[in-house]
N, C-alpha and C positions, 0 to 999 in steps of 0.2 A: 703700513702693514697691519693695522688693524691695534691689537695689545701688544703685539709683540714688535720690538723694534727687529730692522733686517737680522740683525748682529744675534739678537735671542733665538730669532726664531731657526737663522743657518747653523744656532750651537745646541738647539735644544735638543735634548733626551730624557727618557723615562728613568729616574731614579728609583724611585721606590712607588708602590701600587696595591690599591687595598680593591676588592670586588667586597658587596653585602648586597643582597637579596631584599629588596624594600617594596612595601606593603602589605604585608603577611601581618596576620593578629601579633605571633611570635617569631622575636626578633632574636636572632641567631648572628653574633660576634663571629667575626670568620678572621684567620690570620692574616699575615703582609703576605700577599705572595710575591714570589719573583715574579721582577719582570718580562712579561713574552710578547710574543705579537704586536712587537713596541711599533710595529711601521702602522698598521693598522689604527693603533689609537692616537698616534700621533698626528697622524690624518684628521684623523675627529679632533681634536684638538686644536688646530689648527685653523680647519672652517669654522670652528666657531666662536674665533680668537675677535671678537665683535670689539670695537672700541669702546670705553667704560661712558655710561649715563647713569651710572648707580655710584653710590657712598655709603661707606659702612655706618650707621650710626655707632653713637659711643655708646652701648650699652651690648653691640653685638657679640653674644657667644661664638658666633664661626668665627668671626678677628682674633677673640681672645685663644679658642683652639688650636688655630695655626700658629699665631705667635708662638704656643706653647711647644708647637714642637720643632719650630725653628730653634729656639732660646735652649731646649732638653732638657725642658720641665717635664717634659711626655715625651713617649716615643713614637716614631709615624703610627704603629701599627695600634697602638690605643687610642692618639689622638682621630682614627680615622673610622673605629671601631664607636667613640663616641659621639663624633659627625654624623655616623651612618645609624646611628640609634635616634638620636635627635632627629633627625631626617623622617624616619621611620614612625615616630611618635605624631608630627604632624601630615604626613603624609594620608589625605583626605579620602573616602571611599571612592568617591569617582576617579580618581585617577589609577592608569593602568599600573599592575605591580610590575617592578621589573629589576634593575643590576646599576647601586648607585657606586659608582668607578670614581675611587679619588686617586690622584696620582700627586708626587715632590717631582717635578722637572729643575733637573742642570741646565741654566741656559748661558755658560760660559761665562757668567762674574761670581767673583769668588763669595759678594757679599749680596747676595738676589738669593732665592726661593721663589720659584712661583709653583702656587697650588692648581690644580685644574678638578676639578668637578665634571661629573657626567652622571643624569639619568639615563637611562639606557632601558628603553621598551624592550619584553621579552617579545619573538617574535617566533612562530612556527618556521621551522623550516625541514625541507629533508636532505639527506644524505645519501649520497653512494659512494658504496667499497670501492677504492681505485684498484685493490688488487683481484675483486669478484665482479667486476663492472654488470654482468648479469643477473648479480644479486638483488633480491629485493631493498628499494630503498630505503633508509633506516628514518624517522620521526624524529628530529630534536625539537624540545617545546620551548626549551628557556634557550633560545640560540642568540647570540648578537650580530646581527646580519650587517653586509654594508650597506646603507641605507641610509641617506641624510635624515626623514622622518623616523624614524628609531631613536633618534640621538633628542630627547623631549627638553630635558632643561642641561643649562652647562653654566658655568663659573671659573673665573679664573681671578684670583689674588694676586697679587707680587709682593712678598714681604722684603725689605730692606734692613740690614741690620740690625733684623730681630724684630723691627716694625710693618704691620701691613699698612700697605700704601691705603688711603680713602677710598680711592677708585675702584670698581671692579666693573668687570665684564660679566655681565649676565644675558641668558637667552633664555625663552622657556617658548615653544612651539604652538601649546596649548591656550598661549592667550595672543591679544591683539599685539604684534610689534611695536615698540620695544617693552612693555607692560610683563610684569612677572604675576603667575598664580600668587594668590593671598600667600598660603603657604610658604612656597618657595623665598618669597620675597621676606616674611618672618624669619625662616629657616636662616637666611643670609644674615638679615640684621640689616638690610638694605633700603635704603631712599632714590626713588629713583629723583636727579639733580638737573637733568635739562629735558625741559616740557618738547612738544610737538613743535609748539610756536617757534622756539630756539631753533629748533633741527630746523624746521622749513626756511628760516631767514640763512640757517648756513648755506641749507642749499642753493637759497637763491643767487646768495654771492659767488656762491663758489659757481651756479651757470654763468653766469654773466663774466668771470674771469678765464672760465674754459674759454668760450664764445669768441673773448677778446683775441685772446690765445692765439684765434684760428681765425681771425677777423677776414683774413684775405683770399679765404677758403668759404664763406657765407654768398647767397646772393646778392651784388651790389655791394656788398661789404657792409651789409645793414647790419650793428650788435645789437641794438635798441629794438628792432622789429623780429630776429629770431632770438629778443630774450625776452620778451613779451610772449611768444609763443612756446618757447620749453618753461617756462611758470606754468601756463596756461593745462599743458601736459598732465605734467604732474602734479598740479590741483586736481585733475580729475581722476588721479591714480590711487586706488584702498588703499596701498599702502607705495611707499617710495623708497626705493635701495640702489644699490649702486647701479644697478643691471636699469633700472627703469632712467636713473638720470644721465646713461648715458644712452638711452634711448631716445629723450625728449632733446637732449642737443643733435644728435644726429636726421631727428624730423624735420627740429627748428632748423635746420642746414638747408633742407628740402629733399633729407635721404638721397644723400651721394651712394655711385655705386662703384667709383673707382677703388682699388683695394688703398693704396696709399693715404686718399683722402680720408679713408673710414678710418685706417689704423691712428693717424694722426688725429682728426676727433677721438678718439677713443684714449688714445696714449695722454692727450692733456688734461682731458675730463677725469680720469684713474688717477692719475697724477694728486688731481685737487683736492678728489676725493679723501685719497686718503691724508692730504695735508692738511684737508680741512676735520678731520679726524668722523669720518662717517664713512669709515671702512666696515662691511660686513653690519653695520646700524641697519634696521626697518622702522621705519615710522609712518602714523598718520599722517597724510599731508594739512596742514593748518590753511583750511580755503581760502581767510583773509592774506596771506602771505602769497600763497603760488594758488596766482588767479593770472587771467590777462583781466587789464583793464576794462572798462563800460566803452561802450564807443558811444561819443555824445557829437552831435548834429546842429552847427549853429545855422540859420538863414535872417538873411538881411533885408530889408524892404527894398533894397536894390537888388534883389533876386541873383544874391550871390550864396550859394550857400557850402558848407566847410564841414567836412563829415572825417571824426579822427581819435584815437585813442586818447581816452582821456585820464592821463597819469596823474596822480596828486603829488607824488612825490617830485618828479621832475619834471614839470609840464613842456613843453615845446608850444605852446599856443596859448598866447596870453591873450587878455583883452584889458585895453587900456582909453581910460576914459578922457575927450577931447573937447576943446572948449564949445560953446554951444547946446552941452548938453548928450555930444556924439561921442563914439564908440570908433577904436584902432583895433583891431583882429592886427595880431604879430603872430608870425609862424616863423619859429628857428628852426632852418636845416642844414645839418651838414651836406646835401647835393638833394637835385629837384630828380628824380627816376624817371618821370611823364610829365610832359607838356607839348598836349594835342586839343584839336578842335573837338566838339562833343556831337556825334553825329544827331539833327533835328529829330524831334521825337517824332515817330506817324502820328496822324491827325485821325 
């Protein structure tokens, strides 16, 4: 489920909720408001419940913050008032101003806290009277619309017993997935803890155990040749998320179009994903990781020649040297798919 286990996330609600207005020269403390429109922000919340690739360092001020207002050393509505100040202090010229939303969620244990963070883009919108419906429409400038791109950067803590956990979840829209703005990432106190490289080898396991999964559901039942080809995919994808890996098993299948067959690719790929903890995660794909292999072409002076994907890590096709000075080609297969005559070339 992403940061939130199932249990959090069927018990979550808005406890307590701070709005501040960030990027203005002058920084304006605004009170705790009650909570409203909690289905709305819960939603946002929720999509961008990302699984943690960040760590707080030890020297971070937003750990020590929230701490403080778990522990009531502070209360939400100063501790949130000086998150949103900090915030605001490094909040860089180019970036759009707009409505940084912190929110304390109940998520059904007595001894959890989790914090959630939201920049939130102001965005034009208009309005009409539902009781003048012919009225002229009204201008809201600082509106927060529903709009996944609105929603710029997010964060979410879990503190435990007065401690926040290492881990956070962090998103920020404005840079390359999963990479935070300089800023943002200062603002946290955060290190981002697993490279590209990591992500792409999880992916890769975790294809090749979906694939297995559904072994009987593949062409021939080949795992090896459509997990050669969903790597292959998603090495050539900007970026990789869930939506792309389970696009590249359901290719590597040879895009079935029965509904059962799809949902069943799809239910064990979702499955892995998020067990392999790359729910709602974007990343580079690491081209050394998720490639298909070279295809390498051997010929014999007996005019035999062997044309076949050449894997390093688990070859299937050795060559072994014989006395004389000669050469064994071994080819390991679990079943042979073709064996036919090759029709004469034209002359």
């Amino acid at each position: 489920m992403g940061f939130f286990t199932q249990q959090e996330e069927d018990s979550l609600t808005i406890r307590r909720m701070s709005l501040h207005v960030v990027g203005a020269k002058t920084f304006e403390a605004m009170p705790e408001r009650k909570p409203e429109h909690t289905d709305f922000f819960k939603t946002k919340i929720v999509e961008s419940a990302a699984d943690a690739v960040f760590s707080f360092k030890t020297n971070s001020t937003t750990k020590i913050e929230l701490e403080s207002i778990v522990d009531r050393s502070t209360t939400f509505e100063r501790g949130a008032q000086s998150l949103s100040r900090g915030f605001n202090t490094l909040h860089v010229g180019g970036s759009a101003d707009g409505v940084l939303c912190m929110f304390e969620l109940d998520v059904g244990t007595p001894d959890t806290v989790i914090f959630s963070l939201i920049k939130y883009d102001y965005k034009m919108a208009l309005e009409q009277d539902g009781a003048k419906p012919e009225a002229a429409l009204r201008r809201i400038v600082t509106a927060l619309i529903d709009d996944k791109k609105a929603v710029q950067k997010t964060a979410l803590v879990r503190v435990v017993n007065g401690v926040a956990q290492t881990s956070v979840s962090a998103r920020d829209r404005k840079k390359q997935a999963p990479d935070l703005a300089d800023y943002f990432e200062a603002f946290l106190g955060v290190t981002r803890t697993i490279s590209d490289e990591e992500l792409s080898r999880t992916a890769s396991t975790l294809l090749r155990r979906a694939l297995h999964a559904c072994r009987d559901l593949l062409p021939d039942e080949d795992v090896a040749k459509a997990f050669r080809t969903a790597k292959g995919i998603l090495g050539k994808r900007l970026k990789v998320d869930e939506d792309a890996i389970v696009e590249a098993v359901l290719s590597s299948a040879g895009d079935p179009t029965e509904d059962k067959v799809v949902q069943r690719f799809e239910r064990e790929t979702r499955r892995r994903v998020r067990e392999s903890k790359l729910h709602h995660v974007e990343f580079k794909p690491d081209r050394a990781v998720l490639r298909q292999p070279a295809i390498r072409k051997l010929r014999t002076v007996e005019g035999v020649t062997i044309i076949f994907p050449d894997i390093e890590s688990d070859p299937n096709v050795t060559i072994e040297p014989v006395a004389g000075g000669g050469q064994r080609i071994v080819v390991e297969t679990k079943k042979i798919t073709e064996n036919s005559l090759v029709a004469d070339r034209p002359s």
